[in-house]
N, C-alpha and C positions, 0 to 999 in steps of 0.2 A: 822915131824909127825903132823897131823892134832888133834888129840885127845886132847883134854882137860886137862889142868892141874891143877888138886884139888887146891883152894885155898887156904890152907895152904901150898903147895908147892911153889906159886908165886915166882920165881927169877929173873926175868927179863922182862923188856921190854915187849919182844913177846910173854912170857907167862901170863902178864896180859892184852895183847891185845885179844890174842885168846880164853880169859876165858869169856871175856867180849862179844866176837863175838858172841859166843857160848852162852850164855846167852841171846843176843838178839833174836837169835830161839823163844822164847816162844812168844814174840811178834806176828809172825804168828796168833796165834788165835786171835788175837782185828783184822784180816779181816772181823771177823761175824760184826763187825760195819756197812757193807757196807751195810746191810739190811736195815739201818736206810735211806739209800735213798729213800727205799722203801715203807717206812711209810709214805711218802707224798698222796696213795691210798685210805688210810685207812679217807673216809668221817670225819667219828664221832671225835671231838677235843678230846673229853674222852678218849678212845679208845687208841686215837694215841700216849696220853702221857702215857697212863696204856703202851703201846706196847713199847715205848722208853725205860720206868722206866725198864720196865723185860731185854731189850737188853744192856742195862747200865750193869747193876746189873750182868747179864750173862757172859757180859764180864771181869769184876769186880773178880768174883770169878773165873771163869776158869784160864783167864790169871795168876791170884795171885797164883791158883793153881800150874802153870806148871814153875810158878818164882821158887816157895819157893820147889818144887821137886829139883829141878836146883841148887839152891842155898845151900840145905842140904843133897844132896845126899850122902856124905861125911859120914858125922857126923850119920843121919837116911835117910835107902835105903827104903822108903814107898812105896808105889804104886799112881799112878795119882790121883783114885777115891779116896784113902783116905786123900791126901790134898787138892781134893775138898770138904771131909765131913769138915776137920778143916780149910776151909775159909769161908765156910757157916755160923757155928757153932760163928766163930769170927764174924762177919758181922751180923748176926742175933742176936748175946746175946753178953754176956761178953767172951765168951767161956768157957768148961768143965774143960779144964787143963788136958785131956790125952794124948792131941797133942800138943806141943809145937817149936817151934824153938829153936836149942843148936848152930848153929853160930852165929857172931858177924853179918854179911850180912845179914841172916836168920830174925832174931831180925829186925835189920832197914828194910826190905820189908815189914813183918808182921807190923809195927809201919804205915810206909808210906801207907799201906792198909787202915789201922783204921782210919787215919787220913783224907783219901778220900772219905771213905762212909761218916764218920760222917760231912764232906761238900758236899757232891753230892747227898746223898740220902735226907737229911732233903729240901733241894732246890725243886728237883725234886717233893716232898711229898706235899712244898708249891704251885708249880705250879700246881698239880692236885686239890689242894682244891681251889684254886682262879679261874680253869676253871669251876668248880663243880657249886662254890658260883655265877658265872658267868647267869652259865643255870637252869632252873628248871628240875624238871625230865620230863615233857610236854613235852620239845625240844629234849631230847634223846630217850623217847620210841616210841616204833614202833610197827605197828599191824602183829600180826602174827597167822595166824588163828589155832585154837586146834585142830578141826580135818579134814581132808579132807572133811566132808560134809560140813565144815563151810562155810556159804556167809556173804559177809556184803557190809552193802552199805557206800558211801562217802556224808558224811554232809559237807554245807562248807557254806560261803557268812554272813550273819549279823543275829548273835543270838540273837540281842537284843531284834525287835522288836513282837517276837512271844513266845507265851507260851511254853518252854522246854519240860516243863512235859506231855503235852497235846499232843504234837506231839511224843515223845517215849510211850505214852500212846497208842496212835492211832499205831504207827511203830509198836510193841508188842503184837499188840491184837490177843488173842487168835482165833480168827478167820480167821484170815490169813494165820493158820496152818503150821507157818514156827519156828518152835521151833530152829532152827540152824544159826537164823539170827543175824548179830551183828552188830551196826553202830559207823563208827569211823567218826569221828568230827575231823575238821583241822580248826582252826583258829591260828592269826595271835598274841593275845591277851589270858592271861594266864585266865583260867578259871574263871567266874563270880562267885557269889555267890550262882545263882540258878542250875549252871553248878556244883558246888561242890556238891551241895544237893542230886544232880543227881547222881554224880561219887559215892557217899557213902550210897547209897540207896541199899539194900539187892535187890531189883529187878535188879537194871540198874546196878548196880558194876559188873557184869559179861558178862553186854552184851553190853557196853558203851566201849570203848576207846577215850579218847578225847587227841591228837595231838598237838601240839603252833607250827605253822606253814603256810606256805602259799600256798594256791594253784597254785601258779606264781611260784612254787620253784618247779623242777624235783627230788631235793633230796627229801621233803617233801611228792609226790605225791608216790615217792618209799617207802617211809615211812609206809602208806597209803593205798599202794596194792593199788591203783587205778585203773591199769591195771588188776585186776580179780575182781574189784566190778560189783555188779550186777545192781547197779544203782548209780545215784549221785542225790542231790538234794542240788539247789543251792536259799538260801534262804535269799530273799531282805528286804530292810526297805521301809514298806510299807506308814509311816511316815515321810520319809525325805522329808527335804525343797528344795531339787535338785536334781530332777526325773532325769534329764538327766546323772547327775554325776553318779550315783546310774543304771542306765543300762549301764554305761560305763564299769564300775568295773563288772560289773556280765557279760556283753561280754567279756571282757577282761579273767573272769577267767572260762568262759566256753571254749574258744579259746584254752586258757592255758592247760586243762584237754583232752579235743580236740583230743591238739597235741599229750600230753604224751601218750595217749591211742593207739594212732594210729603209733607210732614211738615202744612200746611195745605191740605186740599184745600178745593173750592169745596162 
C-alpha cells in the first residue's frame, strides 16, 4: 500500500521511508522560486529586492504551511488556509497561541521556521536599506503625467551656468496659455541648491520633476517619457574654458535623445 503511515504508528524501515516520501510533497510549492529567475527584468534594484523579499517570504510561509498540515494531521485535521493564517501570524509577531503544534515533529518544523525568518528576513531587510542608502530618491522616480492632457518638456545639459528661476519663470508664463505643461529635468548630479529652492517652491513643486540621471542612458530617457515630450532643450555652459569639449557632450547627448526618440515613436 502506498498510503502513509501516521507517525505515531512508525515500525519499520518502509514505513519511515514512505512517511518521509510523502512529506517531501510539500516541497512542490518552493517551484514558485523559479519566478526569481525572472526578476532579473525588473530595471529598478528597489523593486527587484522588494520583489525577492515578497517571493522569499511567500514561499516561507506556504511551504511551512503545507509541512506543518502534513506533519499534524494526526493530532489536528486543520484546513490548508488556516496553517497558512498561523504561519503568517508566527512570522509576523510572536504569534496568538490559538494555533499551535501538538507533535513532537510539529514542534521542531515550527522551531526550524522561526529560526529562518529570523536569519533570512533581518538580511534581506538589510540589503534593502543599503540599496535605498545607496540611491537618492532622484534616481528612482519617474515622470508620469496626471492627466491625459498633460505635456511636458525634457531639460537636460549643464544647469549651472543659467538662471533656474528665470528660465521656469519664462517656461510658466502665463502667456503661453499652456496651464498643463510640466518640465522634467534629467541631470547626472543630485540637485543643486538653487534646484532645491525650485523643487519646494509652492509654484514649481507641481510642475517641476527633476530626474539624477543621464541622457546617454535609455533607462533614464524612459524614465523621462522622452519619447512623448513635446520639446527637449539642451542647455550649454556658455562659460566654459573648452568650447569644443562642451559641443561635444551636447552632440553627443542630442545624438543620444535622437536615437531613443526615434527607436520609440509616439
Amino acid at each position: 500500500s502506498t498510503k502513509c503511515t501516521p507517525y505515531d504508528y512508525i515500525t519499520s524501515f518502509r514505513d519511515a521511508l514512505v512517511y518521509i516520501c510523502c512529506g517531501l510533497s510539500t516541497t512542490r510549492i518552493l517551484r514558485a522560486s523559479r519566478i526569481r529567475f525572472w526578476l532579473v527584468y525588473i530595471e529598478d534594484q528597489v523593486q527587484r529586492c522588494l520583489a525577492e523579499m515578497c517571493l522569499v517570504i511567500f514561499a516561507l510561509i506556504f511551504f511551512n504551511a503545507a509541512l506543518m498540515q502534513y506533519l499534524e494531521v494526526q493530532a489536528q485535521d486543520l484546513h490548508f488556509h488556516t496553517w497558512i493564517y498561523y504561519m503568517w501570524v508566527t512570522v509576523a509577531t510572536v504569534g496568538y497561541g490559538d494555533i499551535a503544534p501538538k507533535t513532537l515533529l510539529g514542534r521542531f518544523a515550527a522551531m526550524a521556521c522561526i529560526a529562518f525568518a529570523v536569519v533570512s528576513i533581518p538580511k534581506m531587510t538589510n540589503e534593502l536599506i543599503e540599496i535605498l542608502a545607496q540611491q537618492s530618491v532622484y534616481q528612482r522616480i519617474k515622470y508620469s503625467p496626471k492627466t491625459t492632457k498633460s505635456v511636458h518638456v525634457l531639460i537636460c545639459g549643464d544647469l549651472r551656468s543659467c538662471s533656474l528661476i528665470e528660465f521656469f519663470n519664462e517656461l510658466f508664463h502665463e502667456d503661453h496659455e499652456n496651464s498643463h505643461l510640466h518640465a522634467v529635468v534629467i541631470n547626472p548630479e543630485p540637485p543643486s541648491a538653487e534646484m532645491m529652492y525650485i523643487l519646494r517652491d509652492p509654484i514649481f513643486s507641481l510642475l517641476v520633476t527633476y530626474l539624477e540621471g543621464s541622457v546617454l542612458s535609455d533607462r533614464d530617457l524612459k524614465r523621462a517619457c522622452a519619447d512623448t515630450a513635446e520639446a527637449v532643450f539642451f542647455l550649454t555652459n556658455k562659460f566654459t574654458t573648452n568650447p569644443d569639449g562642451e559641443d561635444a557632450r551636447l552632440i553627443l547627448e542630442q545624438f543620444s535623445v535622437k536615437r531613443y526618440i526615434s527607436l520609440n515613436p509616439r
